[in-house]
Biopython code that builds the backbone (N, CA, C, O; Angstrom):
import numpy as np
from Bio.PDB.StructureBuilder import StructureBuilder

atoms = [
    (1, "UNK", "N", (-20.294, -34.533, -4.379)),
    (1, "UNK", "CA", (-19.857, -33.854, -5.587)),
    (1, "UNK", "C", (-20.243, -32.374, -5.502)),
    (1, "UNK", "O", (-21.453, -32.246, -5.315)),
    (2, "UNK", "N", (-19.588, -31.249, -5.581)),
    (2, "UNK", "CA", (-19.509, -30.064, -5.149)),
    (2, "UNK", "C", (-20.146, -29.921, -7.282)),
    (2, "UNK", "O", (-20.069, -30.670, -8.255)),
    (3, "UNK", "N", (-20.554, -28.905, -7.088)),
    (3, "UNK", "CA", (-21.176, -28.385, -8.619)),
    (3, "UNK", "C", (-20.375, -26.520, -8.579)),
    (3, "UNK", "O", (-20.443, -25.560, -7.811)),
    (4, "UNK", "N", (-19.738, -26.804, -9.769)),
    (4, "UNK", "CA", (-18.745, -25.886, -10.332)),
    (4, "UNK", "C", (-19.403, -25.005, -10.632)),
    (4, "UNK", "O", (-18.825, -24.293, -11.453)),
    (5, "UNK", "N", (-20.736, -24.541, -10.274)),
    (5, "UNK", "CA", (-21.087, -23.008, -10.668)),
    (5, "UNK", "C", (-21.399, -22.432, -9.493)),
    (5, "UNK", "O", (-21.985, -21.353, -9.400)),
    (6, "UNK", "N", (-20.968, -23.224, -8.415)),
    (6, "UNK", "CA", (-21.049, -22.414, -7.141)),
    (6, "UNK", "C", (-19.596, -21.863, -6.605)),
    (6, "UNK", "O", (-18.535, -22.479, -6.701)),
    (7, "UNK", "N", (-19.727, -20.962, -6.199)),
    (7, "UNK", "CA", (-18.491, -20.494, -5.584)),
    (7, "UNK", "C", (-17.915, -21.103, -4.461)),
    (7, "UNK", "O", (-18.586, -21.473, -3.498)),
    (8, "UNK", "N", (-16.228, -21.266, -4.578)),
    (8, "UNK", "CA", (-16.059, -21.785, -3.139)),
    (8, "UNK", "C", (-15.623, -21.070, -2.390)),
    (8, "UNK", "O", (-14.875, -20.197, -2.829)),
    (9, "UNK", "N", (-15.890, -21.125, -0.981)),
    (9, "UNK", "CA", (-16.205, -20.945, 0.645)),
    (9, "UNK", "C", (-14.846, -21.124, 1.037)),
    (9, "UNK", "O", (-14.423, -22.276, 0.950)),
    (10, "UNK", "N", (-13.984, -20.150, 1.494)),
    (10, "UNK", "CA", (-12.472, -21.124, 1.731)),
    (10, "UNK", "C", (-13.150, -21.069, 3.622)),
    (10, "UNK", "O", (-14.166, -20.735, 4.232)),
    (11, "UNK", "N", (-11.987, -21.557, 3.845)),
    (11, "UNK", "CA", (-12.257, -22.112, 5.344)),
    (11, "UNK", "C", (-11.499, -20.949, 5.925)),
    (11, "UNK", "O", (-10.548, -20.366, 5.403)),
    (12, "UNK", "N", (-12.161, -20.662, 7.281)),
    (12, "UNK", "CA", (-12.064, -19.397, 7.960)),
    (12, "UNK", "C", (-10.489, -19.449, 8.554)),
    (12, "UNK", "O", (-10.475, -20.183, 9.543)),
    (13, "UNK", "N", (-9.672, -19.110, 8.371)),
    (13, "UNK", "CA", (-8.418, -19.245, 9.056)),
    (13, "UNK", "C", (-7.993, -18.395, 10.250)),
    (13, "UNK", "O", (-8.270, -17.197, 10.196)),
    (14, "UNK", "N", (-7.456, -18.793, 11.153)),
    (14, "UNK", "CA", (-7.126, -18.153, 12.322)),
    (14, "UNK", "C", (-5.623, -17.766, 12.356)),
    (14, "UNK", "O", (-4.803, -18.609, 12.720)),
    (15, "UNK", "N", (-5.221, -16.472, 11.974)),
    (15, "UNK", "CA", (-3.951, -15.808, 12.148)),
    (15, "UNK", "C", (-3.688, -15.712, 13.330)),
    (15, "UNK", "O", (-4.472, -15.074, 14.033)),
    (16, "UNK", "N", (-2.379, -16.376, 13.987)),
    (16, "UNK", "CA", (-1.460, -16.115, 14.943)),
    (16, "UNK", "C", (-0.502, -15.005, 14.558)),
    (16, "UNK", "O", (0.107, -14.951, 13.490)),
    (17, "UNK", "N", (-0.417, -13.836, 15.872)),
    (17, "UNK", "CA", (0.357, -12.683, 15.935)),
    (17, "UNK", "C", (1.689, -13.251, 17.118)),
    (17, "UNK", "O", (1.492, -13.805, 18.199)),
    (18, "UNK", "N", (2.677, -12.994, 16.659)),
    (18, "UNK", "CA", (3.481, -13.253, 17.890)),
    (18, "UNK", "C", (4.010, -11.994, 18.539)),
    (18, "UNK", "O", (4.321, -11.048, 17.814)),
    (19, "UNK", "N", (4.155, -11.901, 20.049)),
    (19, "UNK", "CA", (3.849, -10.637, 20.464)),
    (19, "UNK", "C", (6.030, -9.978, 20.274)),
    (19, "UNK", "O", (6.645, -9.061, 20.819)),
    (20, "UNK", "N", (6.385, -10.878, 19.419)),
    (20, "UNK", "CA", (7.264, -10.106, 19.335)),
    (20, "UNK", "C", (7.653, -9.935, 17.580)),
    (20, "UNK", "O", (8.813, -9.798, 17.190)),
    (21, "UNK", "N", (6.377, -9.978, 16.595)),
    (21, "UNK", "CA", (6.535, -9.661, 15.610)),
    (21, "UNK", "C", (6.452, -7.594, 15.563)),
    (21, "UNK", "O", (5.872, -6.851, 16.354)),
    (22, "UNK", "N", (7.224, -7.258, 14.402)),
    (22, "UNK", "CA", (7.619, -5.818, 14.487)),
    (22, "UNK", "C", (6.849, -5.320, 13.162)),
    (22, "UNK", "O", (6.653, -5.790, 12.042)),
    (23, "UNK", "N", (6.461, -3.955, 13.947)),
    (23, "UNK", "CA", (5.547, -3.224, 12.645)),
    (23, "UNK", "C", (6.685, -2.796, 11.745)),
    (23, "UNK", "O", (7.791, -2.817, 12.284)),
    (24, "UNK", "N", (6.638, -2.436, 10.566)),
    (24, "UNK", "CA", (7.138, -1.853, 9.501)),
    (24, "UNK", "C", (6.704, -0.541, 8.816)),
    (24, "UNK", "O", (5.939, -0.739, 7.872)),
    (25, "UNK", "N", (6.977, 0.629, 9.035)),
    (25, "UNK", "CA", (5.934, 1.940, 8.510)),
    (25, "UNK", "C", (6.963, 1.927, 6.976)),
    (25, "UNK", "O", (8.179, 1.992, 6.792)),
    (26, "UNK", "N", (6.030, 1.834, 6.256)),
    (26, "UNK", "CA", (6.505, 2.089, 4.419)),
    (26, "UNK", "C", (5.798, 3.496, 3.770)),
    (26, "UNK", "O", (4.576, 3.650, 3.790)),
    (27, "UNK", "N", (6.627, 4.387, 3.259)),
    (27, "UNK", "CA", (5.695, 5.292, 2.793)),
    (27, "UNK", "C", (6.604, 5.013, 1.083)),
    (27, "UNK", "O", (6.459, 5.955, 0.303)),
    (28, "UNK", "N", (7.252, 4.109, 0.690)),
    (28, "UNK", "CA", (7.412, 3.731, -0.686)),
    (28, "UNK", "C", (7.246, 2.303, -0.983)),
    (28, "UNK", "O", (7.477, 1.392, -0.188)),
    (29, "UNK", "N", (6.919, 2.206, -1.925)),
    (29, "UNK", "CA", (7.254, 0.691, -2.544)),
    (29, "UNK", "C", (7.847, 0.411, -3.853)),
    (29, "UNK", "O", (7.902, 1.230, -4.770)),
    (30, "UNK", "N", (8.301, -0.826, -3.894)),
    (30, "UNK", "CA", (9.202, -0.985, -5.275)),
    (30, "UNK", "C", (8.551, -2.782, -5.659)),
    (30, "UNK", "O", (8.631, -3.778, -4.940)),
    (31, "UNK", "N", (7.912, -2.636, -7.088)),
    (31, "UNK", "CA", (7.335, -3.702, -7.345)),
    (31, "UNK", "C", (8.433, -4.584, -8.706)),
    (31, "UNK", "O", (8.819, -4.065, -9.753)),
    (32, "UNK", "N", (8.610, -5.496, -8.398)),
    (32, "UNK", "CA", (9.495, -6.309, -9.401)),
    (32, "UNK", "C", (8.781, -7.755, -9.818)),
    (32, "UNK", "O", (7.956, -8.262, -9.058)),
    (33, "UNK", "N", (9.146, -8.375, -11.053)),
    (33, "UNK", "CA", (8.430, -9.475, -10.961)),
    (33, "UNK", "C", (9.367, -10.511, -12.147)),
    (33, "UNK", "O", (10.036, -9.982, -13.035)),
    (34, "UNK", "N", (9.283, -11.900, -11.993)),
    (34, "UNK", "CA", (9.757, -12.585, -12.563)),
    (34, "UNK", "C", (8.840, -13.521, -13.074)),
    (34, "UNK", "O", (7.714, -13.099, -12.809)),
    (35, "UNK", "N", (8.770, -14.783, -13.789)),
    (35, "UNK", "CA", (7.339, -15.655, -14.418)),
    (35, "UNK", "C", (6.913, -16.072, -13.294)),
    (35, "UNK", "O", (5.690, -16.119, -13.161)),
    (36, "UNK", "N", (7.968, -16.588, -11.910)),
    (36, "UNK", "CA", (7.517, -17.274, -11.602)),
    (36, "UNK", "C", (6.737, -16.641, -9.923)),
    (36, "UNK", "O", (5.929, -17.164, -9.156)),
    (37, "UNK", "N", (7.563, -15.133, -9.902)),
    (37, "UNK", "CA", (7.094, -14.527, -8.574)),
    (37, "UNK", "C", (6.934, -13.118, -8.940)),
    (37, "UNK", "O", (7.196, -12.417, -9.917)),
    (38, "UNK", "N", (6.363, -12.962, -7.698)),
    (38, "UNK", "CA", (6.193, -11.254, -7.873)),
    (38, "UNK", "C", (6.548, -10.940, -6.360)),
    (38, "UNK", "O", (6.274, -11.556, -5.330)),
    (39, "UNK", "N", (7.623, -9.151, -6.701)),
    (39, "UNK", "CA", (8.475, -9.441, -4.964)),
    (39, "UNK", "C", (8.013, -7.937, -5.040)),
    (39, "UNK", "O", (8.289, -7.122, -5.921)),
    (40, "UNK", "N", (7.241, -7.757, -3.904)),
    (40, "UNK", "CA", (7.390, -5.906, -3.533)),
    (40, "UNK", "C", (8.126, -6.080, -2.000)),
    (40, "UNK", "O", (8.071, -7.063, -1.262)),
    (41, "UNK", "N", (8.786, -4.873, -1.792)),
    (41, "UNK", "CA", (9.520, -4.537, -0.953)),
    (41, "UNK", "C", (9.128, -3.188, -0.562)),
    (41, "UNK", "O", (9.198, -2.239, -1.343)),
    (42, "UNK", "N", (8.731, -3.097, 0.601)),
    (42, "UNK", "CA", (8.582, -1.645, 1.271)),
    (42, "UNK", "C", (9.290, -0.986, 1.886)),
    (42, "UNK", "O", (9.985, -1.693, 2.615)),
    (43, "UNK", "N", (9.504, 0.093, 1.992)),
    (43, "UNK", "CA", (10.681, 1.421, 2.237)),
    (43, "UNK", "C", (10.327, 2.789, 3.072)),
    (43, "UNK", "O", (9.262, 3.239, 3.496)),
    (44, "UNK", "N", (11.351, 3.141, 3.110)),
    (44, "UNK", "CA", (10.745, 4.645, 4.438)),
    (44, "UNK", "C", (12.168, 5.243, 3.678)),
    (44, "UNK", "O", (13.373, 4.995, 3.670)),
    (45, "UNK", "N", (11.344, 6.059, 3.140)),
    (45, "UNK", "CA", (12.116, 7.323, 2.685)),
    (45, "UNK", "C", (11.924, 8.519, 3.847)),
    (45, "UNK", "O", (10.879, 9.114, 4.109)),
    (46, "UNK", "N", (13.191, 8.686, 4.441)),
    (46, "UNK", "CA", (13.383, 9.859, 5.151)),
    (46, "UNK", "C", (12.902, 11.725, 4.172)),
    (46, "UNK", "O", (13.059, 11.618, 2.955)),
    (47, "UNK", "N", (12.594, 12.620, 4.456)),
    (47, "UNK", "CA", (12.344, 13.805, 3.715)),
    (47, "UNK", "C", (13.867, 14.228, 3.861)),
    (47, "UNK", "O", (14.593, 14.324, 4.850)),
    (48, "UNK", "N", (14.059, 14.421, 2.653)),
    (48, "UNK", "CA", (15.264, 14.995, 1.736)),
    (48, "UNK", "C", (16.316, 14.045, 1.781)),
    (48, "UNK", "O", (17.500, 14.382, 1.780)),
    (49, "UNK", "N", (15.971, 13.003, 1.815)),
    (49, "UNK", "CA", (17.420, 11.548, 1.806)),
    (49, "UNK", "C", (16.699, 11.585, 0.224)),
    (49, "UNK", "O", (15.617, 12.060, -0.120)),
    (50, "UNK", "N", (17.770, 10.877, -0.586)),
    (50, "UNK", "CA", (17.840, 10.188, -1.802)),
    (50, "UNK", "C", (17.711, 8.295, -1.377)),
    (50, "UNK", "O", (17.085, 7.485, -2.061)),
    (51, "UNK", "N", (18.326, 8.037, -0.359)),
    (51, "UNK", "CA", (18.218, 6.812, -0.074)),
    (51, "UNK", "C", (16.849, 5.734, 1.005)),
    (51, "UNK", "O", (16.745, 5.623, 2.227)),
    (52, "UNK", "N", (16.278, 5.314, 0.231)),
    (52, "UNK", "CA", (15.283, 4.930, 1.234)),
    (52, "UNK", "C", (15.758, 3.298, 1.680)),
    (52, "UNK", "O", (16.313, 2.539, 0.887)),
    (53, "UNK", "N", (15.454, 2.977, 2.953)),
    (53, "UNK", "CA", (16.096, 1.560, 3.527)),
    (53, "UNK", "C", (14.621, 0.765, 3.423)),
    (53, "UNK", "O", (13.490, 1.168, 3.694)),
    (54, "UNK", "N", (14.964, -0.175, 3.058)),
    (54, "UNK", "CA", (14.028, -1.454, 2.540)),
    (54, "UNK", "C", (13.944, -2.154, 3.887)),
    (54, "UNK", "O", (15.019, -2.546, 4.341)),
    (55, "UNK", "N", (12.671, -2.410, 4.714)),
    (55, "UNK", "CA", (12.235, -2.568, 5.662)),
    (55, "UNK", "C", (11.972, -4.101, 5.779)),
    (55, "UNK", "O", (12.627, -4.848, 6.505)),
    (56, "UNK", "N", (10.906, -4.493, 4.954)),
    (56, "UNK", "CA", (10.086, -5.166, 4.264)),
    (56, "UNK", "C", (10.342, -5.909, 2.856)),
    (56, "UNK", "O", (10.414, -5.242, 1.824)),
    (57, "UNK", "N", (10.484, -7.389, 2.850)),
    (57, "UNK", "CA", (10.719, -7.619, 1.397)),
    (57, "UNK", "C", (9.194, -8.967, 1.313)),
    (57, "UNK", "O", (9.247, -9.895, 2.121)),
    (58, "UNK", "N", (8.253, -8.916, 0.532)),
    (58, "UNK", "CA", (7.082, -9.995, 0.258)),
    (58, "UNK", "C", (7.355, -10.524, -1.456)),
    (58, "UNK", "O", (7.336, -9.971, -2.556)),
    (59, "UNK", "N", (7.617, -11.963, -0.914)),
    (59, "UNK", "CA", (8.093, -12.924, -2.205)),
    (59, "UNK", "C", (6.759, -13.789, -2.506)),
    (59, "UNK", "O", (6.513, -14.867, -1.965)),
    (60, "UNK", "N", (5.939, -13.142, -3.458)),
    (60, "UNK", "CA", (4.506, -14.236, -3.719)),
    (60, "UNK", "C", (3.994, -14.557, -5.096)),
    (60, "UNK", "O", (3.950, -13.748, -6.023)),
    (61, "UNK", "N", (3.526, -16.095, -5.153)),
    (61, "UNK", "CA", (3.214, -16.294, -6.707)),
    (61, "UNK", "C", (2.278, -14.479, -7.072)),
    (61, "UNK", "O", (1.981, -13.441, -6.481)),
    (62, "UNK", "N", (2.152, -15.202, -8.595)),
    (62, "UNK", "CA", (1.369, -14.053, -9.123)),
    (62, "UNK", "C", (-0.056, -14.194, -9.108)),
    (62, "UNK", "O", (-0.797, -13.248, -9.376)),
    (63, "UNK", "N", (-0.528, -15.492, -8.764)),
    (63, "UNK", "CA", (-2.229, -15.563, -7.894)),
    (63, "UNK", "C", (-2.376, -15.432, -6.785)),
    (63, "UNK", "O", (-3.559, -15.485, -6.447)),
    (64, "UNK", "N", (-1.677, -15.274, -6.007)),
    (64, "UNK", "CA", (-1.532, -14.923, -4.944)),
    (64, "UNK", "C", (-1.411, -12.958, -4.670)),
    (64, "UNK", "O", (-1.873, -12.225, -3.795)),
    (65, "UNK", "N", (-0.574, -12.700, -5.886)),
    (65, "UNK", "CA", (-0.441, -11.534, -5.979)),
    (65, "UNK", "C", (-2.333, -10.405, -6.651)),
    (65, "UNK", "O", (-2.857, -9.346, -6.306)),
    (66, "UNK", "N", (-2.662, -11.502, -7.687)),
    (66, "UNK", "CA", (-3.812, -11.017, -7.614)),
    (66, "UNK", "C", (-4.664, -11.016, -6.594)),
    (66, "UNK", "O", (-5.374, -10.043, -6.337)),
    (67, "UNK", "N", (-4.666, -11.781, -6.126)),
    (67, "UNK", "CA", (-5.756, -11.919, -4.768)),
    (67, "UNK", "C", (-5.627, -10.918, -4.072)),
    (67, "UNK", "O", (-6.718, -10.499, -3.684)),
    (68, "UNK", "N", (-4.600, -10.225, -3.668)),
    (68, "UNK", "CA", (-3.908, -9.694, -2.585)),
    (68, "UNK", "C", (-4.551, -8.500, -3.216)),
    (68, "UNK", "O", (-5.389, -7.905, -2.537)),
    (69, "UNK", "N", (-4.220, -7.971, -4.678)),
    (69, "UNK", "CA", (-4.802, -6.760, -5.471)),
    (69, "UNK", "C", (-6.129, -6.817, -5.187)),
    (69, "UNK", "O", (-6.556, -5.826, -4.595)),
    (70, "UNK", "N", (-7.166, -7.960, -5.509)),
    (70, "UNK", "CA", (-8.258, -7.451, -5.186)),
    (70, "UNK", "C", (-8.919, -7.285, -3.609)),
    (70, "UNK", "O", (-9.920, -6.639, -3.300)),
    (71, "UNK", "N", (-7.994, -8.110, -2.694)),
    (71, "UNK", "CA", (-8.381, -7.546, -1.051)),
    (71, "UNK", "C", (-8.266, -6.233, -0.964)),
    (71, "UNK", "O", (-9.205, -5.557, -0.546)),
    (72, "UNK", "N", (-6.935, -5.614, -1.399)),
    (72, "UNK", "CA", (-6.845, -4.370, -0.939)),
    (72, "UNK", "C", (-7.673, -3.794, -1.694)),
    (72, "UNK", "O", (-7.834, -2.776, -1.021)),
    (73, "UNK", "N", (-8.488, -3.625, -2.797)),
    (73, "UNK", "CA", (-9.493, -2.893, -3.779)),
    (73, "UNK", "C", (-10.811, -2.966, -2.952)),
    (73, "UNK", "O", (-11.213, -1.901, -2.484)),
    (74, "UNK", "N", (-11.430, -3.939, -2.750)),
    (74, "UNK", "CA", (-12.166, -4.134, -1.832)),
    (74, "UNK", "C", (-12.026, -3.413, -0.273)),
    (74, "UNK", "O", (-12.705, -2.482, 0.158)),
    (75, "UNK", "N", (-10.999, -4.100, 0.375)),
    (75, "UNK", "CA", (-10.723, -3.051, 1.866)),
    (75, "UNK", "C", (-11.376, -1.143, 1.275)),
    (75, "UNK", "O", (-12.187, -0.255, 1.538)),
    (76, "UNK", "N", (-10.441, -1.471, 0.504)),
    (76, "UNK", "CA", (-10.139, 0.328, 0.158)),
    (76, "UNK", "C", (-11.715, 1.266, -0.620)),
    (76, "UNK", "O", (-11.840, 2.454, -0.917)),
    (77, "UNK", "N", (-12.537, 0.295, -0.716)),
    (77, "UNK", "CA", (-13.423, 0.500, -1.376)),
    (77, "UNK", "C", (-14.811, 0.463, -0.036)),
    (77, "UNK", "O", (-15.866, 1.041, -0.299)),
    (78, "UNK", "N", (-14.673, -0.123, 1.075)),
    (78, "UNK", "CA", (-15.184, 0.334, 2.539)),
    (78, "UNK", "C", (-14.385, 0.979, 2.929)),
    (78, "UNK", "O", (-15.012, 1.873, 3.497)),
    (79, "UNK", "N", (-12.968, 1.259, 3.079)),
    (79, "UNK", "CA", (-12.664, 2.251, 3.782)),
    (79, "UNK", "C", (-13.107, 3.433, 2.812)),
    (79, "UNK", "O", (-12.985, 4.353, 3.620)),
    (80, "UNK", "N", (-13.481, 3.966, 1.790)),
    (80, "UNK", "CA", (-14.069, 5.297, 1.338)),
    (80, "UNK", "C", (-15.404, 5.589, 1.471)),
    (80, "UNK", "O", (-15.920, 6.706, 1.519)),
    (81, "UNK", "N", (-16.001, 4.361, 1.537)),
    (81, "UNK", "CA", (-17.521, 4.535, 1.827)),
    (81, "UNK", "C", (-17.649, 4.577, 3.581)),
    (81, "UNK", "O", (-18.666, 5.137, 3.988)),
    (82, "UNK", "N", (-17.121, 4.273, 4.169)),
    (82, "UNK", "CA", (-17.004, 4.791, 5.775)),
    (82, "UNK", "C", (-16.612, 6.296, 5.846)),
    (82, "UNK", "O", (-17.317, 7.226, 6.239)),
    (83, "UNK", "N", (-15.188, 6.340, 5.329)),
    (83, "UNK", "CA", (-14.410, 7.734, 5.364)),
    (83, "UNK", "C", (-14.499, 9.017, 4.203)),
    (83, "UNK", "O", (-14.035, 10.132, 4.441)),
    (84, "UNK", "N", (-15.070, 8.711, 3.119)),
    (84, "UNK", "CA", (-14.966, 9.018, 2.271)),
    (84, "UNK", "C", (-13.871, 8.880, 1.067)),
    (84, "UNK", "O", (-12.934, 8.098, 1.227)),
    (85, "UNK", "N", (-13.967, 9.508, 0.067)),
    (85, "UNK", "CA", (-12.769, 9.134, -1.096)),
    (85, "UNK", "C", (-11.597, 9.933, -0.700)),
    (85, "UNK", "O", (-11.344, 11.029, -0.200)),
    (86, "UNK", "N", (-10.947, 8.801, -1.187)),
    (86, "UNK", "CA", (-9.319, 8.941, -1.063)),
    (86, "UNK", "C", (-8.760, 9.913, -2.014)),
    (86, "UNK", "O", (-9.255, 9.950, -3.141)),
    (87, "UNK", "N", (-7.863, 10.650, -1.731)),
    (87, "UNK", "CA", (-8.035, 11.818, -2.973)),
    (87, "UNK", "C", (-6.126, 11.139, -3.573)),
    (87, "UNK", "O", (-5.374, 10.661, -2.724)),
    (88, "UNK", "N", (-5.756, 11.234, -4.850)),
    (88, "UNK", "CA", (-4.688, 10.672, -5.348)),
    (88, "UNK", "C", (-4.078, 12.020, -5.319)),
    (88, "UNK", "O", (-4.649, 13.094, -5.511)),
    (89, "UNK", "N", (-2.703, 11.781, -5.023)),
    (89, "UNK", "CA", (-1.831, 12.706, -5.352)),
    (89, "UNK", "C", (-1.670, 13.496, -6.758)),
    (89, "UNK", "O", (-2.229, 12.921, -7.692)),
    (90, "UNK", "N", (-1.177, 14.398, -7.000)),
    (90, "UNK", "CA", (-1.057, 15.458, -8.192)),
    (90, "UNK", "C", (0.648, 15.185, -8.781)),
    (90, "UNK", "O", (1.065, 15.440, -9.910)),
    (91, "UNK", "N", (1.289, 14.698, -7.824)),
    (91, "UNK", "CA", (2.550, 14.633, -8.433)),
    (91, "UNK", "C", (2.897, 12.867, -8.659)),
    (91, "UNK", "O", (2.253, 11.985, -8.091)),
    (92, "UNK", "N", (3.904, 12.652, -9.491)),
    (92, "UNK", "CA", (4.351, 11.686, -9.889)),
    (92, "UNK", "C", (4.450, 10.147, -8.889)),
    (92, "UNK", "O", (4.180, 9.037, -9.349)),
    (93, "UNK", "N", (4.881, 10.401, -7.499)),
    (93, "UNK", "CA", (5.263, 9.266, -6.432)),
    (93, "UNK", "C", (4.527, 10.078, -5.101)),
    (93, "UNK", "O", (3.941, 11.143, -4.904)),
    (94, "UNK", "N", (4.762, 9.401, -4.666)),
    (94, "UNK", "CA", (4.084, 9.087, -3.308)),
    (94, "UNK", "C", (5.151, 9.872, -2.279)),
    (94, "UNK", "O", (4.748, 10.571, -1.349)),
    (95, "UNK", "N", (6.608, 9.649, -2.587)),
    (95, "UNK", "CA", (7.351, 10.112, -1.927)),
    (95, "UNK", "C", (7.864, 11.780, -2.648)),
    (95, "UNK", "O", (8.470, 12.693, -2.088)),
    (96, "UNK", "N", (7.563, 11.730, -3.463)),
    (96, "UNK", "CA", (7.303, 13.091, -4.131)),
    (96, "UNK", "C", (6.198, 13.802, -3.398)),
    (96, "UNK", "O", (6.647, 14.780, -2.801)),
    (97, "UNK", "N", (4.730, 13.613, -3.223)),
    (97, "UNK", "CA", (3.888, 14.314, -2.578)),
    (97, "UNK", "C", (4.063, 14.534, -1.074)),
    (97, "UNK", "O", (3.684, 15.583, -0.553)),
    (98, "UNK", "N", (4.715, 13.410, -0.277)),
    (98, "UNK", "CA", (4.990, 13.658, 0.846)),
    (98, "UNK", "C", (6.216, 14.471, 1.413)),
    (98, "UNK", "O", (6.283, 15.089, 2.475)),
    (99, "UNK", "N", (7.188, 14.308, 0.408)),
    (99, "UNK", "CA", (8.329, 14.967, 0.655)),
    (99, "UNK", "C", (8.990, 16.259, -0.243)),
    (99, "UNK", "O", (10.148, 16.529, -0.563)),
    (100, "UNK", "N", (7.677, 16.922, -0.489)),
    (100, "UNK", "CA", (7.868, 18.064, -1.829)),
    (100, "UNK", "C", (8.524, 19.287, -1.151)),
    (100, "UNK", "O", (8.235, 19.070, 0.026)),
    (101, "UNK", "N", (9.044, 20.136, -1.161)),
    (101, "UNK", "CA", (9.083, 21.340, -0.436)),
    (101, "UNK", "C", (8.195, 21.672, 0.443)),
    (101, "UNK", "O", (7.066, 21.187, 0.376)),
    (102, "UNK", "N", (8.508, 22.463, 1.321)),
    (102, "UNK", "CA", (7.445, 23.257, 1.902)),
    (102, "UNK", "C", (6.974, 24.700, 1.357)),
    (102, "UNK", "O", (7.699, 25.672, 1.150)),
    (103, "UNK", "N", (5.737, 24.608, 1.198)),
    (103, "UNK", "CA", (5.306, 26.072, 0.915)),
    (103, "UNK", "C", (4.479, 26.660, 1.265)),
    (103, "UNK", "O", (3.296, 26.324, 1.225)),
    (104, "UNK", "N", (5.051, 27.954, 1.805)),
    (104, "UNK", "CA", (4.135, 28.852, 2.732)),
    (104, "UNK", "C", (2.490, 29.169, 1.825)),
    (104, "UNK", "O", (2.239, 29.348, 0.633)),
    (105, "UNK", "N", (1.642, 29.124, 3.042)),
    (105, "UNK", "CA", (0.073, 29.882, 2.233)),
    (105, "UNK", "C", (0.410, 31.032, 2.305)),
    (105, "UNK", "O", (0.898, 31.662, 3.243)),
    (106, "UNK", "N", (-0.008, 31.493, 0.699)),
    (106, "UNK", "CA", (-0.358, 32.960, 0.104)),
    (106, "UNK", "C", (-1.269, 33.396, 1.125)),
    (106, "UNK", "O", (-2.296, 32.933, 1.619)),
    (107, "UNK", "N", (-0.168, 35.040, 1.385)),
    (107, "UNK", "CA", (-1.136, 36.154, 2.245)),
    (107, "UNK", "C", (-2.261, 35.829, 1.591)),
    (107, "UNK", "O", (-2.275, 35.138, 0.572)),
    (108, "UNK", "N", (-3.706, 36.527, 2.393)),
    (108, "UNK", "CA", (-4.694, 36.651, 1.904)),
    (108, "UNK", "C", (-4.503, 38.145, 1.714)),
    (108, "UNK", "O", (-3.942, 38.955, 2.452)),
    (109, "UNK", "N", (-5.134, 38.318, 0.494)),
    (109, "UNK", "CA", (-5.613, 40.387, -0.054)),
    (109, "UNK", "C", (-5.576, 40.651, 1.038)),
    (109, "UNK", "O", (-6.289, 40.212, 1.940)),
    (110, "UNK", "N", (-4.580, 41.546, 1.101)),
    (110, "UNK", "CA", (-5.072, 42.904, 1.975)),
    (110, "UNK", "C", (-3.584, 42.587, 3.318)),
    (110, "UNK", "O", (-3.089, 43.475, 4.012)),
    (111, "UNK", "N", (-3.347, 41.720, 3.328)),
    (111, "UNK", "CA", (-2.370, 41.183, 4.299)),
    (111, "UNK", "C", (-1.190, 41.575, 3.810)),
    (111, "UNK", "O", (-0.844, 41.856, 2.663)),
    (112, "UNK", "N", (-0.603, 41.556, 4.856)),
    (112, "UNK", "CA", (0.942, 41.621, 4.612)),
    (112, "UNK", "C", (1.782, 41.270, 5.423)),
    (112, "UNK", "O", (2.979, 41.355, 5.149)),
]
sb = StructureBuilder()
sb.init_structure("model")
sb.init_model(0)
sb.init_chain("A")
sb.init_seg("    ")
for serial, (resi, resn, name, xyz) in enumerate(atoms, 1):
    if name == "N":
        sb.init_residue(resn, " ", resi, " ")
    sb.init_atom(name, np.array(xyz, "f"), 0.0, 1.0, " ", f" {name:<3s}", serial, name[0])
structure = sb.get_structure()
């Protein structure tokens, strides 16, 4: 009889990679959800396309979806204490900060 104020231990699982599974680089995402799922789909917005191509589509309950929220909170929470803090963007999207104009640095005084 296992006693319910202990936490459970899941069992260590061993992920198989197959050497002809393909990376996916996403610099957008699009989160949708229904009662019974929650679907994000990842994207690569080209700089200055309006159209980004959906690479990536992940169809998962919504406990599953929490879980997943707090791995990456956690990951992301050693990767800042290794690397330091992650600094958030100033503008609205992600593909907004990466794909904003370019703008030249102001001469310094005295330059020209």
């Amino acid at each position: 009889m296992t006693d319910p104020k202990q936490p459970l231990h899941p069992k260590k699982i061993i992920m198989e990679i197959s050497p002809e599974l393909s990376t996916t680089y996403a610099n957008l995402a699009r989160i949708a959800h229904s009662p019974a799922d929650i679907v994000l789909e990842f994207a690569h917005l080209l700089p200055g396309s309006q159209k980004a191509k959906v690479g990536t589509r992940v169809v998962m309950t919504p406990v599953s979806a929490k879980l997943l929220l707090k791995a990456l909170n956690d990951n992301l929470a050693r990767y800042e204490n290794a690397f330091g803090e992650i600094t958030m963007p100033k503008v609205n999207s992600l593909a907004d900060n990466l794909f904003r104009p370019f703008l030249k640095p102001e001469a310094d005084e005295g330059e020209e």
